[in-house]
C-alpha positions as CSV (number, residue, x, y, z in Angstrom):
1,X,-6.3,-10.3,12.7
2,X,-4.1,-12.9,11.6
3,X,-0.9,-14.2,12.9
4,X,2.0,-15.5,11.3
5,X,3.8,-17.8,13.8
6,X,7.5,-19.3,12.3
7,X,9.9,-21.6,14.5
8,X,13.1,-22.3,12.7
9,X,15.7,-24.8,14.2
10,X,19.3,-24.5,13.5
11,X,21.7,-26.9,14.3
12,X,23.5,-26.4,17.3
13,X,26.3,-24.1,17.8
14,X,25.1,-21.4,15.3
15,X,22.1,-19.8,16.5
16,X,24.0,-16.3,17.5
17,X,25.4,-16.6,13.9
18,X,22.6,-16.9,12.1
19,X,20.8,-14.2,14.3
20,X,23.5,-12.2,13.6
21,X,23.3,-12.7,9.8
22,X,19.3,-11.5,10.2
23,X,19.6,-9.0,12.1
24,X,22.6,-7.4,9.5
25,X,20.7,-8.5,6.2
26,X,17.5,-9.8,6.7
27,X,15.5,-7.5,9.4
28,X,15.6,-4.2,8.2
29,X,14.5,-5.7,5.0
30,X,11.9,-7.6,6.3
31,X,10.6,-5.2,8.8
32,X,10.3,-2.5,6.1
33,X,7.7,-4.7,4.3
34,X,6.1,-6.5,7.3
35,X,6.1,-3.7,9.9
36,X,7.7,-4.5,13.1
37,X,6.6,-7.9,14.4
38,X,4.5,-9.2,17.2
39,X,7.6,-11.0,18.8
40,X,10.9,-12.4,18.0
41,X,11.8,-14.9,20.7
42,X,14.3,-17.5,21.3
43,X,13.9,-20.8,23.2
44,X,15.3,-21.0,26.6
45,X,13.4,-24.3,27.4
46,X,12.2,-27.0,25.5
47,X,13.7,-27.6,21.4
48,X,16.7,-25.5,21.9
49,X,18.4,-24.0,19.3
50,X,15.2,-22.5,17.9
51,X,14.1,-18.7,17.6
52,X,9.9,-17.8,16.9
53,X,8.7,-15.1,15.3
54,X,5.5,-14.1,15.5
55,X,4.1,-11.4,12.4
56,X,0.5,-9.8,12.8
57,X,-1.5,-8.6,9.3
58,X,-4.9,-7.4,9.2
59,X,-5.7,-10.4,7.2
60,X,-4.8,-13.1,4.9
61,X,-5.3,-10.7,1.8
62,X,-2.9,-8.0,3.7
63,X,-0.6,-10.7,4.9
64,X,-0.2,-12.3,0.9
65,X,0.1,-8.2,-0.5
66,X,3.2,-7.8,2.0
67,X,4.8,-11.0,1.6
68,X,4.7,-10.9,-2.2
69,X,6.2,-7.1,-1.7
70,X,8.9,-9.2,-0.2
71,X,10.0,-11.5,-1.8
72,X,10.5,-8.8,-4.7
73,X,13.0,-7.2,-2.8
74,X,16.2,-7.9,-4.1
75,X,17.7,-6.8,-1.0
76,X,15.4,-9.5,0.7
77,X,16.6,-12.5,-2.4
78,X,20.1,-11.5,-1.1
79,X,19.8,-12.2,2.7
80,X,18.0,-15.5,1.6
81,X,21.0,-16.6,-0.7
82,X,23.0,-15.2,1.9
83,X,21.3,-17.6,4.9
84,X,21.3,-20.5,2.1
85,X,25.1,-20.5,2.0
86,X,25.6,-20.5,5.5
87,X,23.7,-23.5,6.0
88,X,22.4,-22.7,10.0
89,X,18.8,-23.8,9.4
90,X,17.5,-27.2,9.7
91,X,13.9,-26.7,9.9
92,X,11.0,-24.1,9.7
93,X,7.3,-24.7,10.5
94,X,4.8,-21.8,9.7
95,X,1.4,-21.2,11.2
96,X,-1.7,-19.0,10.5
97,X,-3.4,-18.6,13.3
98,X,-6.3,-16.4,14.6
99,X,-6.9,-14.9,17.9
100,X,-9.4,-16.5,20.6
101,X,-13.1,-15.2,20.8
102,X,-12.5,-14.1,24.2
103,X,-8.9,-12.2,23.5
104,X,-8.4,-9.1,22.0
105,X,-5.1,-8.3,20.3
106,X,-3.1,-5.3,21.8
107,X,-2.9,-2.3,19.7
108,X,-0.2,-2.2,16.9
């Protein structure tokens, strides 16, 4: 199993507006590809003004076949010019990450 954890940080004032603009545009797109994800959180504590969302693939191999499905969706090219132009974001980190020896993932 491999996890895809994202943290994006918007600047302040616009985090409803740019979930807004995903959920209309970007998640039904992105959930048709990438099934529905492990989480979708946002901060309470800590770097506000920041969501996480948390995607599980089978593996890197099933995680590069549904992200290159994707980002060939033109429907998916138009939520990304779509966020571009509203200019929310301010940063994104990405992580692969793999579960512990001693946890095992709940079933999907």
């Amino acid at each position: 199993m491999l996890y895809d954890v994202r943290t994006y940080t918007v600047y302040p004032g616009t985090l409803k507006k740019q979930l807004a603009l995903y959920g209309e545009f970007g998640f039904p797109v992105q959930s048709r590809h990438l099934g529905q994800p492990h989480a979708y959180m946002v901060t309470e504590t800590g770097p506000v003004n920041s969501y996480v969302h948390i995607w599980a693939y089978d593996s890197a191999a099933d995680r590069e076949e549904k992200r290159k499905s994707l980002q060939a969706d033109p429907e998916w090219q138009a939520y990304l010019k779509k966020s571009a132009e509203a200019g929310h974001l301010v940063n994104q980190e990405n992580k692969l990450m793999t579960p512990a020896p001693f946890w095992t993932p709940p079933a999907r």
